[in-house]
C-alpha positions as CSV (number, residue, x, y, z in Angstrom):
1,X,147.0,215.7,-189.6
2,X,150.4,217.1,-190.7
3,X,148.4,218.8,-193.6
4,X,146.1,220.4,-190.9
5,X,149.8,221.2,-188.4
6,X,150.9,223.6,-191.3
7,X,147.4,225.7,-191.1
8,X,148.1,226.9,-187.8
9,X,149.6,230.3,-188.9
10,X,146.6,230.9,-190.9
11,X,144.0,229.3,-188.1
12,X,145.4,231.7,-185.6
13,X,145.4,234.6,-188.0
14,X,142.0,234.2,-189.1
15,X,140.8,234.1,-185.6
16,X,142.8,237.0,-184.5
17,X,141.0,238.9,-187.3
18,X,137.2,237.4,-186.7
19,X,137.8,238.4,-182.7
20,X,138.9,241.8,-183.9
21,X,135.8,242.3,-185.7
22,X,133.4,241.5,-182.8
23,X,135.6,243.5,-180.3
24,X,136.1,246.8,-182.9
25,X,132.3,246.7,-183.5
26,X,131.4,246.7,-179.6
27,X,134.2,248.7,-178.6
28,X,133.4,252.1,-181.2
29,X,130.4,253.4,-180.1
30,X,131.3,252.8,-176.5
31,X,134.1,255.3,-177.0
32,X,132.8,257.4,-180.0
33,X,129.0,256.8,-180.9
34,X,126.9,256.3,-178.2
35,X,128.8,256.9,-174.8
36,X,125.9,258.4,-172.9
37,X,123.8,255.3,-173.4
38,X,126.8,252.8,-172.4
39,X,127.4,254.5,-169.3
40,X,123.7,254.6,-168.6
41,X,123.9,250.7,-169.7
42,X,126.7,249.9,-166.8
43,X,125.4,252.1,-164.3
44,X,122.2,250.1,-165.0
45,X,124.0,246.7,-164.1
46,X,125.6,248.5,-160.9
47,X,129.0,249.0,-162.4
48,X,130.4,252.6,-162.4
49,X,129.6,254.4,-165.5
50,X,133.0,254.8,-166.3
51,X,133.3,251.6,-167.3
52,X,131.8,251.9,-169.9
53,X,134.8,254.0,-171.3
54,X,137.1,251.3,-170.1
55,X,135.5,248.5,-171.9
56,X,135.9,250.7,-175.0
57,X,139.3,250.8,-174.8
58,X,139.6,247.9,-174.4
59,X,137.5,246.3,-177.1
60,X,138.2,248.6,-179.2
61,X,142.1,249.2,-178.9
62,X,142.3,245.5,-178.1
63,X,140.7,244.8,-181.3
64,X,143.0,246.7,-183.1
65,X,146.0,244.8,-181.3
66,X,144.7,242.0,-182.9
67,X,144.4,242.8,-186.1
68,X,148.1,243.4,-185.9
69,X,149.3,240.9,-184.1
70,X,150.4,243.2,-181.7
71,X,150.8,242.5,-178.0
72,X,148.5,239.9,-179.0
73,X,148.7,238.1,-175.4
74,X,148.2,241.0,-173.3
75,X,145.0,242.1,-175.6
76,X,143.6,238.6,-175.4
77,X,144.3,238.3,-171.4
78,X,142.6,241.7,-171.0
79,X,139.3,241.1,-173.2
80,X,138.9,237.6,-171.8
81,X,139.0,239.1,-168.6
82,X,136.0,241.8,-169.3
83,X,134.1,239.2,-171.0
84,X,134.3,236.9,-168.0
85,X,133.5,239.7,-166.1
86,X,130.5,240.5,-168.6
87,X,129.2,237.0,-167.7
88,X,129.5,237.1,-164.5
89,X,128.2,240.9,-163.8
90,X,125.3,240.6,-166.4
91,X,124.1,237.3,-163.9
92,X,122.9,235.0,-166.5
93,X,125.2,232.6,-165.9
94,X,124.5,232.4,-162.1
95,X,120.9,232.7,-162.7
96,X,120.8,230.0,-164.8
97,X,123.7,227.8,-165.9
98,X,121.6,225.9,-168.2
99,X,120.6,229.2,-170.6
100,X,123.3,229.1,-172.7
101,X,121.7,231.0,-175.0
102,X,121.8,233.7,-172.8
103,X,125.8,234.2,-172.3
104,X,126.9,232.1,-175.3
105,X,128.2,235.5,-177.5
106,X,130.3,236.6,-174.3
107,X,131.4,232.8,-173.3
108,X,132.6,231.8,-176.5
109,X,135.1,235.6,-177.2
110,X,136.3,234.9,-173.6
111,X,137.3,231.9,-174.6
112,X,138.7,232.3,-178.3
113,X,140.2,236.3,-176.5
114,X,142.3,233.0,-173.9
115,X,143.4,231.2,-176.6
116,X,145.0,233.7,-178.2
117,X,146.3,234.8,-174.9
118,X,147.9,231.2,-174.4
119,X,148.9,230.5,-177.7
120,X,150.1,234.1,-179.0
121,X,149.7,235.8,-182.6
122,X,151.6,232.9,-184.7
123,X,153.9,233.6,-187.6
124,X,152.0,236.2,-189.3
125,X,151.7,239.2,-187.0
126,X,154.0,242.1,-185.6
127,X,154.8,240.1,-182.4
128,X,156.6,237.4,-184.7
129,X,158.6,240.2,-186.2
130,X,159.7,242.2,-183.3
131,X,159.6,239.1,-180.3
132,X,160.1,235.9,-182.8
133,X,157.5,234.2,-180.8
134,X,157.5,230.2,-180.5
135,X,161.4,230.5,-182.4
136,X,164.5,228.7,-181.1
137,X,167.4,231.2,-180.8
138,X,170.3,230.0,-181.9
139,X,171.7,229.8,-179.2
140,X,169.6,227.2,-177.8
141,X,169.8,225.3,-181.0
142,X,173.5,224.5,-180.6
143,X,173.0,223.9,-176.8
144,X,170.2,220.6,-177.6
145,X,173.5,218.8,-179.9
């Protein structure tokens, strides 16, 4: 298990870069492919079409927050937040609990988006540099002998 303790930098940084991915892909053509269609889209599940630029932003810039490590709790708190509010608005999961298949995609980058949220960027990513996340200051070092 100790072997497995010392992956955690690289764990976190690998999912920071696989969420990135997902959220990048969906986020683009929201703001610079296809906007039309996306606002048609949320207009068609009775949000305001506008949304459809604000989930851009957010996928998409939040992606890119996480490929830096860069307020890398704030992006994930956000984009778990509109994929909770994906499941939720799209209605498969009130419809039917039991279809997993149906909200599986949004449930499980809600989820991973929290994580990240919770447990921050790790050691490699801008937010170690600049906020030295999950370090003792030395300060507090001295204090515990």
């Amino acid at each position: 298990m100790q072997g497995l303790e010392k992956l955690k930098p690289l764990a976190l940084l690998l999912l920071r870069l696989a969420l990135a991915a997902v959220f990048i892909y969906h986020g683009y053509p929201k703001l610079f492919g296809h906007t039309h269609e996306a606002v048609q889209n949320f207009a068609r599940l009775g949000l305001p079409g506008y949304f459809a630029y604000v989930s851009g932003l957010i996928e998409f810039f939040g992606g890119c927050m996480l490929v830096a490590g860069l307020f890398t709790r704030v992006a994930g708190l956000l984009l778990a937040i509109e994929m909770a509010v994906g499941i939720w608005k799209v209605g498969h999961l009130a419809a039917n609990p039991m279809a997993v298949s149906s909200y599986e995609l949004p449930l499980a980058l809600a989820v991973s988006a929290f994580a990240l949220a919770t447990f921050g960027a790790g050691v490699i990513s801008i937010d170690q540099a600049i906020f030295r996340e999950g370090r003792s200051s030395p300060r507090k070092a001295k204090s515990k002998d």
